[in-house]
C-alpha positions as CSV (number, residue, x, y, z in Angstrom):
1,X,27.0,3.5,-3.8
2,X,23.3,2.7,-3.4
3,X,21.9,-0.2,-5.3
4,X,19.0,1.3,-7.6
5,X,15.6,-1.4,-8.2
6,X,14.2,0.0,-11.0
7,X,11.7,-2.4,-13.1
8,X,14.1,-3.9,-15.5
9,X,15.7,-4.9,-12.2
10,X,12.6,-6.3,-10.3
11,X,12.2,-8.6,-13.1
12,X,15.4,-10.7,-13.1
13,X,15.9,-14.0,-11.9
14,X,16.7,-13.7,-8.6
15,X,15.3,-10.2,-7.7
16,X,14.6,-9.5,-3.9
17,X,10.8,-8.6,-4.2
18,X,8.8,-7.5,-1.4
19,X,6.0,-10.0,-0.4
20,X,2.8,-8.1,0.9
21,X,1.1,-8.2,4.3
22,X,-2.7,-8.0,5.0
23,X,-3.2,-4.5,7.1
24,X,-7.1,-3.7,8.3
25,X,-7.4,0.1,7.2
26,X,-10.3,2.0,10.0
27,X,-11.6,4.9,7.9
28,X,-13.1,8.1,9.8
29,X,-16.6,7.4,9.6
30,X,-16.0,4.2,11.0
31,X,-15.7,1.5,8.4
32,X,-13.0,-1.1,7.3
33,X,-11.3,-2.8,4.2
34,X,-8.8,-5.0,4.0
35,X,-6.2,-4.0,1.8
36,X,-2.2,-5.2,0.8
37,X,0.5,-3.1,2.6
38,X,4.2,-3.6,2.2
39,X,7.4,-2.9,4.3
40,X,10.0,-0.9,2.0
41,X,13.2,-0.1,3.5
42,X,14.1,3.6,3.7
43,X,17.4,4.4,2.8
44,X,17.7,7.8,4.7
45,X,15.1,11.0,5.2
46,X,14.9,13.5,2.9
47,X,16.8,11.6,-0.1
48,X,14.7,10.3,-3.4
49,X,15.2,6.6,-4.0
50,X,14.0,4.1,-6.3
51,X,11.0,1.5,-6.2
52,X,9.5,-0.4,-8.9
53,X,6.1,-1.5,-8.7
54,X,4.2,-4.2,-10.5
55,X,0.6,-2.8,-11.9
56,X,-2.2,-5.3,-12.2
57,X,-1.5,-6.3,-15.1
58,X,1.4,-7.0,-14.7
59,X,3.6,-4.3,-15.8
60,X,6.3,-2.9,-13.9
61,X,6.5,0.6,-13.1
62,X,9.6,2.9,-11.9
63,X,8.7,5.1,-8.9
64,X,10.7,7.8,-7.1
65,X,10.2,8.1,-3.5
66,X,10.8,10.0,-0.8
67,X,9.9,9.8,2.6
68,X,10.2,12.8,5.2
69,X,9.7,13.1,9.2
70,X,7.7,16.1,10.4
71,X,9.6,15.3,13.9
72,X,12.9,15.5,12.1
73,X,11.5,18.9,11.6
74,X,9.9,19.7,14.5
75,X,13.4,19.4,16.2
């Protein structure tokens, strides 16, 4: 069974939150911004899972993701 992190989750004692990383973003016409990335483990392709975000205020936020592979297509 998958373990599901929604935000009543996240905000447990205990909870495994992802820290962010600092990532330098190059934009097309040339410039760049810092900005926060973060590394979220994908369970499998193809297959929603759950995330929950924290907004800047503070509130947390239940997201469903999913991530796909044009080369998983491709083949």
């Amino acid at each position: 069974m998958r373990r599901r992190m929604e935000a009543e989750d996240a905000q447990k004692d205990g909870a495994v939150l992802l820290e962010p990383t600092e990532d330098e973003v190059t934009y097309s016409d040339g410039t760049t911004e810092k900005v926060a990335g973060f590394d979220i483990p994908v369970p499998a392709l193809d297959e929603e899972f759950d995330v929950a975000l924290i907004g800047t205020k503070g509130k947390w936020y239940d997201h469903k993701v999913k991530v796909t592979s044009d080369l998983k297509k491709a083949e």
